[in-house]
C-alpha positions in Angstrom: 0.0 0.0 0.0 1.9 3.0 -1.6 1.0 6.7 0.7 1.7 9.8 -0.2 1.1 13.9 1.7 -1.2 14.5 -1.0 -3.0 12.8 -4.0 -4.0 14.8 -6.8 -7.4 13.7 -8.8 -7.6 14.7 -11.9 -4.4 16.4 -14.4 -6.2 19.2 -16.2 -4.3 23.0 -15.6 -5.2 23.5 -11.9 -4.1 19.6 -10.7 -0.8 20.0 -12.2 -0.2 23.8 -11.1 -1.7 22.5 -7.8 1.4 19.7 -7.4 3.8 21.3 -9.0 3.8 24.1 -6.2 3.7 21.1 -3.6 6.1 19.3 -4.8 8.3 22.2 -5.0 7.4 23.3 -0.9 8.4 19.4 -0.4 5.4 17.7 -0.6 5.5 14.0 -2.0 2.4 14.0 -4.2 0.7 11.9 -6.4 -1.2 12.3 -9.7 -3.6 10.2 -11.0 -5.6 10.3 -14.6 -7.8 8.3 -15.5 -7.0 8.4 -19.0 -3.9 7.3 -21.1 -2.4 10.9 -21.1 -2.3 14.2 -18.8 -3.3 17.3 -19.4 -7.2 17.6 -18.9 -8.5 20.1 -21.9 -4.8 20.4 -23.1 -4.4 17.5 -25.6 -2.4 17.7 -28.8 -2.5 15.0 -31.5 -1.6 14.5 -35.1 -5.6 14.0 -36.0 -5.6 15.3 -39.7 -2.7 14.4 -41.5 0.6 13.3 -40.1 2.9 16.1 -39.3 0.1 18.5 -38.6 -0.1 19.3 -34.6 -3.2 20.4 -33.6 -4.4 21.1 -30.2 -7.3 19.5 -29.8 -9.4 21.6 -27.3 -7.6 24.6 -25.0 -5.3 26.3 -27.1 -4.5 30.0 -25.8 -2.5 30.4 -23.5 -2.9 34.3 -22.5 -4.6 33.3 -19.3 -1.7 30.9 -17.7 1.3 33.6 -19.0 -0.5 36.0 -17.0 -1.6 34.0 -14.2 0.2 33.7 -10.5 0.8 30.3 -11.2 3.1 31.4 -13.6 4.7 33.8 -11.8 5.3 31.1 -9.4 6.5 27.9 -11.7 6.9 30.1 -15.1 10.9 29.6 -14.9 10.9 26.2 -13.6 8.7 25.5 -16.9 10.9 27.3 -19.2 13.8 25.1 -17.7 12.4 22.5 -19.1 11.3 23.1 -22.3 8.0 25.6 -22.0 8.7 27.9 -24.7 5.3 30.4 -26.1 5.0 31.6 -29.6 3.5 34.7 -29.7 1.3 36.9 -32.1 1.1 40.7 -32.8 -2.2 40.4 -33.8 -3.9 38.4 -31.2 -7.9 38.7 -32.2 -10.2 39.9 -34.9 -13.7 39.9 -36.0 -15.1 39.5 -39.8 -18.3 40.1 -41.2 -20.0 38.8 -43.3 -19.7 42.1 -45.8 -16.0 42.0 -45.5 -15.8 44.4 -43.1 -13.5 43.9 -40.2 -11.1 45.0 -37.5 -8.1 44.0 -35.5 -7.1 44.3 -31.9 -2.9 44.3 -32.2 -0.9 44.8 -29.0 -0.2 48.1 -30.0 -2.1 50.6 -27.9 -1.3 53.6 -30.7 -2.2 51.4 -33.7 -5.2 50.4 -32.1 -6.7 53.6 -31.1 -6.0 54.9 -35.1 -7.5 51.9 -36.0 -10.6 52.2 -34.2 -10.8 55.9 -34.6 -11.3 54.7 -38.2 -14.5 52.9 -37.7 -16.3 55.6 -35.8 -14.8 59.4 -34.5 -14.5 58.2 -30.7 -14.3 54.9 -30.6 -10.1 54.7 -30.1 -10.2 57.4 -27.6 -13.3 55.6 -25.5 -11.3 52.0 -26.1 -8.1 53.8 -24.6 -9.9 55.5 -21.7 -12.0 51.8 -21.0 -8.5 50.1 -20.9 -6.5 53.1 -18.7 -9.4 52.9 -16.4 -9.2 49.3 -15.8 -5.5 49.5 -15.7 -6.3 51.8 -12.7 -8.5 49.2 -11.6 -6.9 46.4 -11.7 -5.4 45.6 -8.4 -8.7 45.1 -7.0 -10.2 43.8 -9.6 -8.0 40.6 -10.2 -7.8 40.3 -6.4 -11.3 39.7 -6.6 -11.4 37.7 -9.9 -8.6 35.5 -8.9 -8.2 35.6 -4.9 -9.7 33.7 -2.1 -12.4 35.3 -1.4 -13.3 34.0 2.2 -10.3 35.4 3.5 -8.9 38.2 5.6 -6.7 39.7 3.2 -9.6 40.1 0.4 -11.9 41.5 3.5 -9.1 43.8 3.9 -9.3 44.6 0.5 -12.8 45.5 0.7 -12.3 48.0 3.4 -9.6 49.7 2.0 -11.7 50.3 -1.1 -14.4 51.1 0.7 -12.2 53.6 2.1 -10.5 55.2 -1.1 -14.0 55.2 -2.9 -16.4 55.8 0.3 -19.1 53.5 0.9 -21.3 54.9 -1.9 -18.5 55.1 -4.7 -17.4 51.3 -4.0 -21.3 50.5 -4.5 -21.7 52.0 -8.1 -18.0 50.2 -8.8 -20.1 47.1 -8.5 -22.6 48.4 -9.8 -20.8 49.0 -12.7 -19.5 45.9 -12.7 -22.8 43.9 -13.0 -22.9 46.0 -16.3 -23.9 43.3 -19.5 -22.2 43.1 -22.5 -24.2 44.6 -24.5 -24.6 47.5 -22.6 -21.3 48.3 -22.4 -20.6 48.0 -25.8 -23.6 50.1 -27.2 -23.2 52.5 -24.6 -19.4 52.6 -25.6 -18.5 52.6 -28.8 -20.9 53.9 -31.9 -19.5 51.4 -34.5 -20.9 47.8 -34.9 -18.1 46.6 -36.0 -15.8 47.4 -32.8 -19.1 46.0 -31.0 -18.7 43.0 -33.0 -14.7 42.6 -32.4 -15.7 42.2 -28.5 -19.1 40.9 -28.2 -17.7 36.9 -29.4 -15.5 37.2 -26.3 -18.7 37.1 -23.4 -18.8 33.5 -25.4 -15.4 32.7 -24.4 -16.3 33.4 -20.6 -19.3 31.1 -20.4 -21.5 33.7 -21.1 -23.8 35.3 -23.2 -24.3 39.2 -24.3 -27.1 40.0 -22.1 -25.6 38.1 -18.8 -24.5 39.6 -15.9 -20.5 41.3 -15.7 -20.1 40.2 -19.0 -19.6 43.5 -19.7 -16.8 43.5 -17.6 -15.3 40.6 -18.3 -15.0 41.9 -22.0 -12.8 44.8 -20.2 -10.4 42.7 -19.0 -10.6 40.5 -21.9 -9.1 43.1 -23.8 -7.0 44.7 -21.2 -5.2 41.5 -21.1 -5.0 40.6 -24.8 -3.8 44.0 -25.6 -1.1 43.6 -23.5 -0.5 39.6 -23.7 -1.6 38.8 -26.4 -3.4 35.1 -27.6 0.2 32.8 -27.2 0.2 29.5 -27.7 2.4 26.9 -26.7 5.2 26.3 -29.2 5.1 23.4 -30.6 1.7 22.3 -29.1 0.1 22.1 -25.8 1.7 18.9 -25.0 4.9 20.5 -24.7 3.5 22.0 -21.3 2.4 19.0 -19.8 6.3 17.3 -20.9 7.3 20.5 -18.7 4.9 19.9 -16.2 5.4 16.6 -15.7 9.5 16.8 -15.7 9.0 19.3 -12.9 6.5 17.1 -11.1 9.1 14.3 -11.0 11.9 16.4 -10.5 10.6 16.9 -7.0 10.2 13.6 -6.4 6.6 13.5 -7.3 4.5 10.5 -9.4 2.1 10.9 -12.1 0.2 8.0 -13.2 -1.7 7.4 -16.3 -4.4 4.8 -16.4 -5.3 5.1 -13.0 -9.0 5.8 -12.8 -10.3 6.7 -9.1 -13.2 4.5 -7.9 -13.9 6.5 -4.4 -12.3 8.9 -1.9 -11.6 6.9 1.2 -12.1 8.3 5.2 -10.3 7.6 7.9 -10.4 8.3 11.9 -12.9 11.3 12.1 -13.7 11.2 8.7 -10.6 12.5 7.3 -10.2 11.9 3.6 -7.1 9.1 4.0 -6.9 8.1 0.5 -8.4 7.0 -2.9 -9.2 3.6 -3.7 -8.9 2.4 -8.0 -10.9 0.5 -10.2 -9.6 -3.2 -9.7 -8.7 -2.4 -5.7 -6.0 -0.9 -5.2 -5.9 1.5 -2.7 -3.2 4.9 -1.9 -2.8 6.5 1.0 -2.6 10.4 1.4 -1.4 11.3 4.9 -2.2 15.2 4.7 -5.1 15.5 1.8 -7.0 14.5 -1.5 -7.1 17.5 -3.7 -10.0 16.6 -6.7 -10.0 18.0 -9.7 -13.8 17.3 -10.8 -16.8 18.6 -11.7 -19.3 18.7 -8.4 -21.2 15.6 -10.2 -18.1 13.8 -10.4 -16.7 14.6 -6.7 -20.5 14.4 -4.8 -21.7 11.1 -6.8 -19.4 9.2 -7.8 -16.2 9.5 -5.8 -18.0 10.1 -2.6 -20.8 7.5 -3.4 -19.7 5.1 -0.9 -19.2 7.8 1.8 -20.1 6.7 5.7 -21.6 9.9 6.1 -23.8 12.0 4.1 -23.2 15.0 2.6 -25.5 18.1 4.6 -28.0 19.4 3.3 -27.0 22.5 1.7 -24.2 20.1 -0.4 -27.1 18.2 -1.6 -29.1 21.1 -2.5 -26.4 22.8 -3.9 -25.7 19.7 -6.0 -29.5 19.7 -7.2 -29.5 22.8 -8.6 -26.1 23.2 -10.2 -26.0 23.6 -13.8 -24.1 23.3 -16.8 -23.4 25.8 -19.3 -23.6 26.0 -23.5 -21.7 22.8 -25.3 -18.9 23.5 -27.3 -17.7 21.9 -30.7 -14.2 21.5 -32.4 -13.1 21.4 -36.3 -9.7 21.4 -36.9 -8.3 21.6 -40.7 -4.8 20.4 -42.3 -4.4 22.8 -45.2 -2.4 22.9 -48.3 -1.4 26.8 -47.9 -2.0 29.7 -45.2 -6.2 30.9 -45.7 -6.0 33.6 -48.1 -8.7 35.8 -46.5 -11.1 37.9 -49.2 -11.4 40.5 -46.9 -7.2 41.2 -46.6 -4.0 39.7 -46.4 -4.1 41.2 -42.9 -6.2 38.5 -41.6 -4.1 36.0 -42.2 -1.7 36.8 -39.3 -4.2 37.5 -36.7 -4.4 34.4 -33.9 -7.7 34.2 -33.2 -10.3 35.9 -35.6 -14.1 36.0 -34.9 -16.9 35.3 -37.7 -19.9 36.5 -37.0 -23.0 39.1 -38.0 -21.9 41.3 -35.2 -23.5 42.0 -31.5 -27.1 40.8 -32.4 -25.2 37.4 -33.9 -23.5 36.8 -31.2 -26.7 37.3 -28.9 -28.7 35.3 -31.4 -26.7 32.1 -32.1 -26.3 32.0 -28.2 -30.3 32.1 -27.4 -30.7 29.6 -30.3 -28.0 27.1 -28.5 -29.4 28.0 -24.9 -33.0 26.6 -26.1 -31.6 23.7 -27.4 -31.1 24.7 -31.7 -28.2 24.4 -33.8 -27.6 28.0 -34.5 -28.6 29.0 -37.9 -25.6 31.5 -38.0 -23.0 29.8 -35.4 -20.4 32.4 -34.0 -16.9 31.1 -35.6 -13.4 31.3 -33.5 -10.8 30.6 -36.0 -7.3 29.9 -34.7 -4.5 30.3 -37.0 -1.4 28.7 -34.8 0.8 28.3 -38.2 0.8 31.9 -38.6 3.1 32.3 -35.9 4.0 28.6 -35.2 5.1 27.3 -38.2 6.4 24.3 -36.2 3.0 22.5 -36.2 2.8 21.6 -39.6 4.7 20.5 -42.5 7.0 23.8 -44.4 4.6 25.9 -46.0 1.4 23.9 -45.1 -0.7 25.6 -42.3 -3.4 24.3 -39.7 -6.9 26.1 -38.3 -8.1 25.8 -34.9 -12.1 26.4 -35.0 -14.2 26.7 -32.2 -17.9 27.1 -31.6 -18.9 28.3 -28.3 -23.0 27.9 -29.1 -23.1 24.2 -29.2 -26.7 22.7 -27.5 -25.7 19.7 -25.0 -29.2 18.5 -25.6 -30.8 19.4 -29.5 -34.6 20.5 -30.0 -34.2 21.3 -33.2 -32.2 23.5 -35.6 -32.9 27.1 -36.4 -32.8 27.3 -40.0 -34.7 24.1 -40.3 -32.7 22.2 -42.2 -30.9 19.5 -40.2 -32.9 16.5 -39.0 -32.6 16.3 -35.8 -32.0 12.8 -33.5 -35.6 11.4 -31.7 -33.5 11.4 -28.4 -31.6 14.7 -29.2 -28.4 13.8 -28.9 -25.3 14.4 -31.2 -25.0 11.9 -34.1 -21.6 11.5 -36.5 -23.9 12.5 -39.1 -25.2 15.8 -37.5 -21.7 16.8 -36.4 -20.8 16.8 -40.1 -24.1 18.6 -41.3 -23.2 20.7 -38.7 -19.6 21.3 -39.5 -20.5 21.6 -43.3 -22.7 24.7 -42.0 -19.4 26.0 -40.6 -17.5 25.7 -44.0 -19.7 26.9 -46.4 -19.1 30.6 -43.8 -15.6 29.6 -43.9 -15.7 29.5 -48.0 -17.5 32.5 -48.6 -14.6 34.2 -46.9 -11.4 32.4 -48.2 -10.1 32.4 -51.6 -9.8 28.6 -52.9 -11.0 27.2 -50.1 -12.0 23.8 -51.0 -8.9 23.3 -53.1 -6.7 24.1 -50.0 -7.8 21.8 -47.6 -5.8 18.4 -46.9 -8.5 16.9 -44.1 -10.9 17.6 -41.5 -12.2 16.3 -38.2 -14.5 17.6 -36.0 -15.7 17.0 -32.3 -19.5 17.3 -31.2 -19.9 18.4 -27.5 -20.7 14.4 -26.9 -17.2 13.8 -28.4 -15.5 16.2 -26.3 -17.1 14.8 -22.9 -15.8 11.2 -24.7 -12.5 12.5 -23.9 -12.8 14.4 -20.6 -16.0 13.2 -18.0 -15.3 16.9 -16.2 -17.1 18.4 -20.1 -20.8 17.8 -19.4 -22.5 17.8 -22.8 -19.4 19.1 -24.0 -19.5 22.2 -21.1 -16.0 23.2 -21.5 -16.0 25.6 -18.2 -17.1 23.6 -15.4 -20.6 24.3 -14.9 -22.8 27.6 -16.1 -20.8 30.8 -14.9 -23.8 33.3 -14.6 -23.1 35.5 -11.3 -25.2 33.6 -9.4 -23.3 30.1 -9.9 -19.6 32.1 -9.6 -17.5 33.8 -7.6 -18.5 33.2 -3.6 -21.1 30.9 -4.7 -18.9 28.7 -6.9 -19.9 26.1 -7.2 -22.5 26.3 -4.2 -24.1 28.7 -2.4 -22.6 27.2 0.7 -19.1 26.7 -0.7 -15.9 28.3 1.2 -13.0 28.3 -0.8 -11.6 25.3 -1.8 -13.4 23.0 1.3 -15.5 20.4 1.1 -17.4 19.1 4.0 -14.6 16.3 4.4 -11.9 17.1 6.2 -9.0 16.8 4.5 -10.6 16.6 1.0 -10.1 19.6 -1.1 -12.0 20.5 -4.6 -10.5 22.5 -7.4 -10.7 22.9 -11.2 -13.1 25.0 -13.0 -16.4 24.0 -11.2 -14.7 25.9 -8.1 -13.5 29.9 -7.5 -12.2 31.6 -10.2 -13.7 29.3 -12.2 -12.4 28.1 -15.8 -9.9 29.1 -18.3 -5.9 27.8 -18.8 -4.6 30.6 -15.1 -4.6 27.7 -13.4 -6.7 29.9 -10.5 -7.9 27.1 -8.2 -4.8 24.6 -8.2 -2.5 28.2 -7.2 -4.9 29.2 -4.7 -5.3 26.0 -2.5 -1.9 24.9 -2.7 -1.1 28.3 -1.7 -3.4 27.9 1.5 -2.1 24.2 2.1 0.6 23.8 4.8 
């Protein structure tokens, strides 16, 4: 019977940041993933063609390069092979027209460019982005901290005290502002609405939700001044890092190993985990899972002695899942050759859509169960400034599509059959992706002729590959303000706690919730002894 100080649950971002940073304090810790490889939503495979690299789901990086994590493990990464690619132009929107514009990480390009679409627009984007600038150490100490702690209550009161009572309550206020308020109240030209609005998407949100108009704030604060890296090379090259540093301090990661139940000891201390097939490890100081709340609360707590409280089983009841996403990656002959400009062939991640009432539509149609009639398109272009991941002079595309139904009703321009049962078929993922290219060839010059392969992942693929995706969910649950923040994922939930002692949750069900930062795995191991 192998024991360990902790065992981790789970490899996604926030379980490796999570043991990195213990193993580094001294820790012995153990990883365990169910599947044959690490990495969680970082997965990157050869799935075209060979010699094309394509990351499979997570892909941009900006969050983890700007992240505390990284501040903490950033050279310990690099020392072992973590090396980012970067791009000047990191986003984009296009229209349908043609018309389109560019966010670069040039604050003096950006404001002429802008200034362009509509008299006022660069100088309100600069004053939006000096303000939050301003902002921003209480801002991200409240995105990212712990928030039932002294030093955030501190926080609190000595913003409370530099604004006055009153002037902290309209920040907030302010705060709770939607997306589409703050861009039609901000800018007069729909298409610098339409370069932001497809970001709310990226959040877990819609336009109309809740601080999405601030989230689009610091969306482009940091993309202006990060940018959308990727990992050179591929995502896997982080996990190699990741795992060499793991080991390095005497840590052990194992593949294959898929947890059964969370086992409790003398005063129901979590004491260990238990494997399919029996075998059983011993933690001596903690169980840190990785998991969505389904996955910690039902399955690997099934067989608990003692049952959850109440407010655990009510917060379980209620929780919910957010919009499915789908994946279509393409091996192509050439680099796009964009209709619209040369331009927007260098930019990393470029937005298709109608504009702000697209965006809002395709994500009501996917929120009541339809296959948008007009999906909102992320394309990534990683060859643009990685030519690494594909063969000289050949390029790849990373697509995403954010307004995905988990469970189909029906199709909104009523031409796909859908399934009795509503689930995704192989052949409505290809109807569905052939919606996607026919927006993708009215855009790019010899389209058809360019392209090598495709392949494409349904929201029921992507939960295939990773339980933690409900319906293909790639953030961890619905992240509306009243499933986030202090009540993520329940109302009840403090920190990083669990109602076992000695069991700890993380991931992106929990505070800050999802994206590549690595938020939860920093914060607990940060609290942990």
């Amino acid at each position: 019977m192998s024991s360990f100080d902790y065992i981790v649950v789970g490899s996604g971002i926030n379980a490796l940041v999570a043991a990195a940073l213990l193993g580094k304090r001294g820790k012995k810790v153990l990883v365990l993933e169910r599947n044959d490889r690490i990495g969680g939503c970082l997965r990157t495979e050869e799935i075209t063609e060979p010699g094309f690299k394509h990351d499979v789901m997570a892909t941009t990086m900006v969050l983890f390069l700007t992240s505390p994590a990284y501040g903490a493990l950033g050279k310990d990464l690099e020392a072992r092979g973590l090396e980012f690619a970067h791009a000047d132009l990191p986003t984009g929107v296009l229209m349908p027209d043609g018309r389109h514009a560019i966010l670069s990480k040039n604050r003096q390009r950006n404001v002429a460019a802008f200034e362009a679409l509509a008299v006022g627009d660069g100088q309100a984007f600069s004053r939006e982005m000096d303000k939050l600038g301003g902002d921003a150490p209480f801002l991200f100490s409240l995105l990212g901290g712990a928030l039932w702690s002294g030093s955030i209550f501190k926080t609190v009161l000595k913003e409370a005290w530099k604004r006055g009572p009153r002037g902290l309550a309209a920040w907030f206020g302010d705060a709770l502002v939607s997306g589409r308020a703050h861009l039609e109240t901000t800018y007069k030209s729909d298409v610098m609405q339409a370069l932001f609005a497809p970001w709310v998407l990226h959040c877990g949100l819609g336009p109309e939700s809740a601080y999405s108009g601030e989230m689009l704030k610091v969306i482009g604060f940091a993309i202006e001044m990060a940018g959308c890296p990727v990992v050179k090379g591929g995502a896997e090259n982080l996990l190699k890092a990741f795992d060499r540093l793991i080991t390095d301090n005497g840590g052990t990661i194992r593949t294959g190993a898929d947890v059964e139940a969370i086992l409790e000891g003398a005063g129901g201390k979590a004491t260990g985990v238990s494997l399919a097939g029996g075998e059983v490890l011993q933690a001596s100081q903690g169980v840190i899972a990785s998991v969505t709340p389904n996955q910690l609360y039902d399955r690997l707590l099934k067989t608990s002695p003692k049952a959850a409280p109440d407010d655990v089983k009510e917060g379980l009841r209620t929780y919910r899942y957010g919009k499915g996403n789908m994946q279509i990656h393409y091996a192509l002959k050439s680099p796009p050759r964009w209709k619209a400009g040369e331009e927007l062939s260098k930019v990393a991640l470029l937005h298709l859509t109608p504009g702000l009432d697209g965006v809002s539509r395709a994500a009501n149609e996917c929120e009541r169960g339809l296959l948008p009639d007009v999906p909102t398109i992320c394309v990534g272009q990683p060859t643009a400034f990685d030519p690494s991941r594909a063969p000289d002079g050949k390029a790849i595309l990373w697509l995403q599509l954010p307004e995905a139904p988990r469970y189909i009703k029906g199709d909104a321009a009523a031409h796909l059959p859908i399934p009795q049962d509503g689930q995704w078929t192989e052949e409505l993922r290809e109807q569905f992706a052939d919606r996607v290219e026919r927006i993708l060839e009215r855009h790019i010059d010899g389209w058809s002729e360019n392209v090598i392969a495709r392949k494409a992942y349904s929201p029921a693929d992507l939960e295939r590959m990773n339980m933690n995706l409900v319906g293909g969910d790639p953030y961890g649950g619905f992240c509306g303000v009243d499933q986030f923040f202090v009540w993520r994922p329940f109302k009840s939930s403090v920190n990083h706690r669990t109602h076992v002692p000695g069991l700890y949750h993380i991931g992106a069900s929990t505070h800050p919730g999802p994206g590549l930062g690595g938020g939860s795995g920093f914060l607990l191991a940060s609290s942990l002894k």
